[in-house]
C-alpha positions as CSV (number, residue, x, y, z in Angstrom):
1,X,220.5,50.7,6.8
2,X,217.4,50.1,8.8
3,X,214.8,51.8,6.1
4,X,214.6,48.7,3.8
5,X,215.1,46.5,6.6
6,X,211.5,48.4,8.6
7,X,209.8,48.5,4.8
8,X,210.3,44.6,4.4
9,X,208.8,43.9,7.7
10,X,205.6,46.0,6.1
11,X,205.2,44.0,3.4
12,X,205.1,41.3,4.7
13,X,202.2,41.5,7.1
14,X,200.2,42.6,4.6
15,X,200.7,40.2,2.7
16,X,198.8,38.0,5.1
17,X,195.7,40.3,5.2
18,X,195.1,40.1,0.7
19,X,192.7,39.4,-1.5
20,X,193.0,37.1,-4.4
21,X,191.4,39.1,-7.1
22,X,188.4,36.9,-8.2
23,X,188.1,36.0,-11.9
24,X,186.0,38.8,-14.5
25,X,182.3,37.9,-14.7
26,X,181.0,38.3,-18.3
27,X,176.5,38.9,-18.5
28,X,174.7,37.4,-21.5
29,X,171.4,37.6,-23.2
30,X,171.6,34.1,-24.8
31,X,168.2,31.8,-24.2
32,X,170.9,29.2,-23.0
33,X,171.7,31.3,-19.6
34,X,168.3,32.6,-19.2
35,X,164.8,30.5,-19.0
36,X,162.9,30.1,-21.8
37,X,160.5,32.8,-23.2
38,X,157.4,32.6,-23.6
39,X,155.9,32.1,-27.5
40,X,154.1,34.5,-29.4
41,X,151.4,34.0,-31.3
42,X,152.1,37.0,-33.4
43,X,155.6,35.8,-34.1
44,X,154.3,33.2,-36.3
45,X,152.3,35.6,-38.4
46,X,153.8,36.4,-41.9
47,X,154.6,39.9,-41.2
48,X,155.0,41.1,-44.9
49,X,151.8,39.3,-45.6
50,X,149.6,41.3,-43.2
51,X,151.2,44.7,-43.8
52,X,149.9,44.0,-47.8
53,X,146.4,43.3,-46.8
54,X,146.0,46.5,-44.4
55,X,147.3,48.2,-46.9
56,X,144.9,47.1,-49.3
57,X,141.6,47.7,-47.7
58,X,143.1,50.9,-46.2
59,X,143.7,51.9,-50.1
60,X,139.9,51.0,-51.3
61,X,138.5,54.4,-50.8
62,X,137.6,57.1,-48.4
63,X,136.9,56.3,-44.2
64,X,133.3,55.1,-43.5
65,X,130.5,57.2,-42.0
66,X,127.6,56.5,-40.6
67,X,125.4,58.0,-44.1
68,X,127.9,55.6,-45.9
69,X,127.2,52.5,-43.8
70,X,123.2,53.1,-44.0
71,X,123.4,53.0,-47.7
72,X,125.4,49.9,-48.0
73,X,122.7,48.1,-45.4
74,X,119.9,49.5,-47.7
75,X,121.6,48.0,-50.7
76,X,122.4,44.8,-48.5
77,X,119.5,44.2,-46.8
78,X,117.0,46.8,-48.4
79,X,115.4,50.0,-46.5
80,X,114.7,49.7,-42.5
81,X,111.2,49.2,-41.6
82,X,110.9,52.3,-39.3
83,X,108.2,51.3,-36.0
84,X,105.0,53.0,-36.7
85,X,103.2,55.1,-34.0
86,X,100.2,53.5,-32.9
87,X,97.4,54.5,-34.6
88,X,93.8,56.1,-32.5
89,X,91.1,53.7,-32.5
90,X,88.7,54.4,-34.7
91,X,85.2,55.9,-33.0
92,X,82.6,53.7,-32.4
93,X,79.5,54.7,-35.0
94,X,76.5,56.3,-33.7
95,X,73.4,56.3,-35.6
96,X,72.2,59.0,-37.3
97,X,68.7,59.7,-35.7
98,X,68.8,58.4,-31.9
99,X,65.4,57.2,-31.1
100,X,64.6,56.3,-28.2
101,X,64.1,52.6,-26.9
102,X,61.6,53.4,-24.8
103,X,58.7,55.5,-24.8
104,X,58.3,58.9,-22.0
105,X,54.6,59.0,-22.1
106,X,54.1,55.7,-20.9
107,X,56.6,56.1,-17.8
108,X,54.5,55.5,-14.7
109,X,51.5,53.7,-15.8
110,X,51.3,49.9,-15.0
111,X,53.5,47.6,-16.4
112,X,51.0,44.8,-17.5
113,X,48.3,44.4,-20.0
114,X,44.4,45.5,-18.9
115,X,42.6,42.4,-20.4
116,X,42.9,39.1,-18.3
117,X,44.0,37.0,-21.7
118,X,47.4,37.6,-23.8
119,X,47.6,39.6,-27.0
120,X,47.6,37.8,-30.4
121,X,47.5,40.8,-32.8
122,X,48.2,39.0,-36.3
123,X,51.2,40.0,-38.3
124,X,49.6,41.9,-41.5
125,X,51.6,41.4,-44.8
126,X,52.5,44.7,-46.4
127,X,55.3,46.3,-48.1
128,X,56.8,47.2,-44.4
129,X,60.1,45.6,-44.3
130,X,60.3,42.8,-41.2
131,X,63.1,42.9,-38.6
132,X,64.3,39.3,-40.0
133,X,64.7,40.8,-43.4
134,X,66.6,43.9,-41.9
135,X,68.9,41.7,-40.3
136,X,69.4,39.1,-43.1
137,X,69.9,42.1,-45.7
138,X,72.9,43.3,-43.1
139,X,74.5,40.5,-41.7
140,X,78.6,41.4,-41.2
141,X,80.5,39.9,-43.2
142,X,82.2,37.7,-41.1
143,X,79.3,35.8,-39.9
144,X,78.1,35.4,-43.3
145,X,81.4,34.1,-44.2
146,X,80.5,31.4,-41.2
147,X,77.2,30.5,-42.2
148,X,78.2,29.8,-45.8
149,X,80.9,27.8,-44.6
150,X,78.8,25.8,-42.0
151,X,76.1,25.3,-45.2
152,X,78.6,24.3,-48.0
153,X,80.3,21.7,-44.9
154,X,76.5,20.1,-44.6
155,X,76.1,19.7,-47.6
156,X,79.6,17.8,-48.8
157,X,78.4,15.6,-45.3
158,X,74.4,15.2,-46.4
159,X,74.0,16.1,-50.2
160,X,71.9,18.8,-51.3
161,X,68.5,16.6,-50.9
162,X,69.7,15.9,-47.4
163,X,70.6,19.4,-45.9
164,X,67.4,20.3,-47.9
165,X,65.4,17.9,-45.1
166,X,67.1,18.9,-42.5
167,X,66.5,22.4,-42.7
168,X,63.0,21.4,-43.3
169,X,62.8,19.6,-39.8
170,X,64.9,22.1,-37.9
171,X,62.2,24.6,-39.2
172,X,59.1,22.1,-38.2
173,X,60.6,21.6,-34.9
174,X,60.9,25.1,-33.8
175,X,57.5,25.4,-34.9
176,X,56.0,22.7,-33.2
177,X,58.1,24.1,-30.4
178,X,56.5,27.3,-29.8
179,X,52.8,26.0,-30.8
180,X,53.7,24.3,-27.0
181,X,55.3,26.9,-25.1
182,X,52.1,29.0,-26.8
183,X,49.8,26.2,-25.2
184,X,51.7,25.9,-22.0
185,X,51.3,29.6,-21.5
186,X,47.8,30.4,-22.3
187,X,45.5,30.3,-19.5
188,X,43.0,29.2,-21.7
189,X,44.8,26.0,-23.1
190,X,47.0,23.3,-21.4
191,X,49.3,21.1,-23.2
192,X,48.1,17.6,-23.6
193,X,50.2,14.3,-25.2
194,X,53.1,16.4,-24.6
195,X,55.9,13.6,-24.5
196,X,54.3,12.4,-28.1
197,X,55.5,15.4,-29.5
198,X,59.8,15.9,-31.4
199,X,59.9,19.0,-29.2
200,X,59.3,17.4,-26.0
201,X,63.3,17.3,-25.4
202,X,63.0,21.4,-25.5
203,X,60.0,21.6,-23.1
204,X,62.2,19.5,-20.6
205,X,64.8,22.2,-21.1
206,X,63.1,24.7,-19.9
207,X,61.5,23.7,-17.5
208,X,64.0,25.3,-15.1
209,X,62.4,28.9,-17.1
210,X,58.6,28.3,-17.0
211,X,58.9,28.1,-13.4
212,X,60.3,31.8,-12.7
213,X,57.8,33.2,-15.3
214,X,54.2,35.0,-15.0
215,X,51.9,37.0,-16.1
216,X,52.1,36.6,-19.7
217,X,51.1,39.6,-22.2
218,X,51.3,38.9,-25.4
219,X,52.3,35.4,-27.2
220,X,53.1,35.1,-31.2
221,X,51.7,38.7,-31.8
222,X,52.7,41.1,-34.3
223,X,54.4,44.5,-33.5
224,X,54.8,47.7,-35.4
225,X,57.0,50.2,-35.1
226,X,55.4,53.8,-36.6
227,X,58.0,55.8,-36.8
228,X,60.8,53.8,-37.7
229,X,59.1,51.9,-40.1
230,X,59.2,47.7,-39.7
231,X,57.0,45.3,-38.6
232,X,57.6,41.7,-36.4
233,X,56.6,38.8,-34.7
234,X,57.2,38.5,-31.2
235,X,57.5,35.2,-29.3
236,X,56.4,36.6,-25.9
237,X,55.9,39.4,-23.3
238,X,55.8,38.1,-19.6
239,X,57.5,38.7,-16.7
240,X,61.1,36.7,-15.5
241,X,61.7,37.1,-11.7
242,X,59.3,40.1,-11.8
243,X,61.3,42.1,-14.8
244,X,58.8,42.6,-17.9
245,X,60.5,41.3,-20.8
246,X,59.8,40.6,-24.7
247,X,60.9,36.8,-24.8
248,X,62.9,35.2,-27.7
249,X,62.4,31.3,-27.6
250,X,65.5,29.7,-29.8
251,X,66.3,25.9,-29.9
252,X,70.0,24.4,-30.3
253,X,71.6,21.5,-31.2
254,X,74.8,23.3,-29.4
255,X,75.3,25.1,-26.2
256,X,75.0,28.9,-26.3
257,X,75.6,29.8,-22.6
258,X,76.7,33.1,-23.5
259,X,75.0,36.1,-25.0
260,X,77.1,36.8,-28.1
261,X,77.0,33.0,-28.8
262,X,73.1,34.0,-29.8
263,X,74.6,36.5,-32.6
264,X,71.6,38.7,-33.9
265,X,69.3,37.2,-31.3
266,X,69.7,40.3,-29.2
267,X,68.9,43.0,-31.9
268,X,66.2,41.4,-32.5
269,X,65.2,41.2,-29.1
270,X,65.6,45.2,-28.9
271,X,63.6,45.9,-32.7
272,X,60.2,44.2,-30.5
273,X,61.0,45.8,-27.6
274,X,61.4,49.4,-29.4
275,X,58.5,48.6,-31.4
276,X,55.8,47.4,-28.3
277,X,56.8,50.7,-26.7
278,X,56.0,52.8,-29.5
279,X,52.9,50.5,-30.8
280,X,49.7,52.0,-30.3
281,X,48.2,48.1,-29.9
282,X,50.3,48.4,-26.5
283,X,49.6,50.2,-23.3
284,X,52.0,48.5,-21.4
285,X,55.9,49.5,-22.0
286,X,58.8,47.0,-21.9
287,X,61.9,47.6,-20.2
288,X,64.1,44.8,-20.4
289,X,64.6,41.3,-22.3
290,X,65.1,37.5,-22.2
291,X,66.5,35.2,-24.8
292,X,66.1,31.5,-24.4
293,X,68.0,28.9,-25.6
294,X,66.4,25.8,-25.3
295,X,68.5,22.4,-26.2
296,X,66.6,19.0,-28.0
297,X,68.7,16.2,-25.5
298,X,66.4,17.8,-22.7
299,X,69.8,19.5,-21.5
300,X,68.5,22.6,-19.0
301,X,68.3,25.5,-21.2
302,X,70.3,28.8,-21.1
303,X,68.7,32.5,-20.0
304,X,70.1,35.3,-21.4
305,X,68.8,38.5,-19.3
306,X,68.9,41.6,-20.7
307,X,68.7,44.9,-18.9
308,X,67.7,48.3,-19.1
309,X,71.7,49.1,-20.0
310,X,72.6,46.4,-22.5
311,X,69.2,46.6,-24.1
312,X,69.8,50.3,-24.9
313,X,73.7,49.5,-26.2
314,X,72.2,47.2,-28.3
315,X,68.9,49.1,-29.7
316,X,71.9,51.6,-30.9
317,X,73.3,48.7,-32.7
318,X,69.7,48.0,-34.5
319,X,69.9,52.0,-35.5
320,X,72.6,51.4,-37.1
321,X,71.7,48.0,-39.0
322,X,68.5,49.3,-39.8
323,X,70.1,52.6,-41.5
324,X,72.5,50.3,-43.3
325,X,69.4,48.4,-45.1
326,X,67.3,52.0,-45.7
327,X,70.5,53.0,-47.2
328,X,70.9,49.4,-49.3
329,X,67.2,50.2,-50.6
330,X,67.8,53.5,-51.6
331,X,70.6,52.5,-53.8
332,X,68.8,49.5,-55.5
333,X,66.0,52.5,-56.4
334,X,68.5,54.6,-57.9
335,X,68.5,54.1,-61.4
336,X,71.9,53.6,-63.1
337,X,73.0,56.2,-65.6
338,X,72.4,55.1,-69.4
């Protein structure tokens, strides 16, 4: 039969054309096939552990809230100091009863004094209160504090006997001081055996002064002012660089080369001018004013020029010092109730 005979011959050519089956492949998960993972940190955490201890402050009582967590700081770490608004400046006081530094009815007429020779009106002793004794009696307290401090630090350095003498010579000095600025600027005296005097280390300090000065007024004359009631003794009245100004002479064993290094200087300053303007013994009227620090070493002395501007800022300061001590008065005349 040729059937079997053609199907043999059919097998066998494709025999030549098979594929041996290759062997089953099998896919594991084992770390020993695959590359090594990576560690957690989290697997070495003890799992049962942690789950207790969320539980437990999960358990402790209601969620927080902000209320909740304010009163535990208060408790903690007490109240919160809350930033306070800035408060207004306080006003700056005015005095009651604004006089007036100067004088109206003597704007206009001259400037100087009629008679060729200074005044010298003598201070009368009355029951007038003086413009040292105003300022003593209302001295701030914080320069108080500093002048009992500088006193009790003399003392514990010179005993009581010896801060005794040299207040005593700082006194004699100043006066002996002005006696020859007095001499050096009357026309009618000169100064003579100057460098045999203690103060002739303050005349070489200001010599620098005397120079820009003229036409003297009035030297250590007494001035009296009406209305306000208070009397004083004013060094001088001349003119510096062509400005008429009362003159305040003050000696220094320390450089005061500014203005508020002088401390009450300038009110007082002020009180005479105020008080030459409204004194009848006076024609003339002063506009501005001059404080003088003079040193002992001969070191050249510091001016201190005061103009029509700052001598009126500070005459409202005197108002004010010099209602303070009419009001002190009053109060030691009260009697206290029985």
């Amino acid at each position: 039969m040729k059937l079997p005979l053609t199907f043999c011959r059919l097998l066998s050519r494709l025999n030549r054309f098979s594929v041996k089956a290759s062997p089953p492949v099998s896919f594991s998960t084992s770390s020993y096939l695959c590359s090594q993972k990576k560690k957690n940190s989290y697997e070495a955490v003890d799992q049962a552990k942690y789950s207790r201890l969320v539980r437990s402050v999960l358990s402790r009582g209601p969620a927080q809230t902000p209320e909740s967590l304010f009163k535990e700081d208060d408790v903690l770490y007490g109240p919160v100091s809350k930033h306070k608004a800035a408060e207004p400046e306080p006003q700056a006081r005015v005095p009651q009863h604004c006089f007036p530094i100067f004088n109206e009815e003597r704007n206009g007429k001259p400037h100087t004094n009629a008679s060729s020779s200074p005044l010298k009106i003598p201070l009368k002793r009355n029951s007038i209160p003086s413009v040292t004794r105003i300022l003593q009696q209302t001295m701030p307290p914080e320069q108080s504090f500093f002048l009992e401090r500088w006193k009790e630090r003399m003392v514990l350095e010179l005993g009581e006997d010896g801060f005794a003498e040299y207040t005593s010579n700082v006194f004699l000095q100043g006066k002996q001081f002005h006696k020859a600025l007095e001499s050096i600027l009357s026309p009618q005296e000169n100064l003579t055996g100057g460098e045999e005097h203690p103060q002739c280390g303050y005349i070489e300090s200001i010599q620098h002064i005397l120079t820009e000065i003229s036409g003297v007024q009035a030297l250590e004359s007494a001035v009296q002012h009406e209305a306000l009631k208070y009397v004083g003794l004013l060094d001088c009245v001349a003119e510096y660089r062509g400005k008429l100004c009362v003159i305040d002479w003050k000696t220094s064993e320390k450089p005061k080369p500014l203005i508020r290094n002088t401390y009450d200087n300038p009110l007082q300053v002020v009180a005479y001018m105020g008080a030459v303007n409204h004194d009848a013994h006076y024609s003339f009227q002063v506009q501005c004013g001059l404080i003088v620090v003079a040193y002992k070493d001969g070191s050249p002395a510091h001016p201190h020029f005061m103009d029509e501007e700052l001598c009126s800022k500070y005459w409202a300061k005197w108002l004010l010092r010099l209602e303070e001590y009419t009001e002190k008065q009053k109060n030691l005349s009260v009697p206290e109730p029985a």
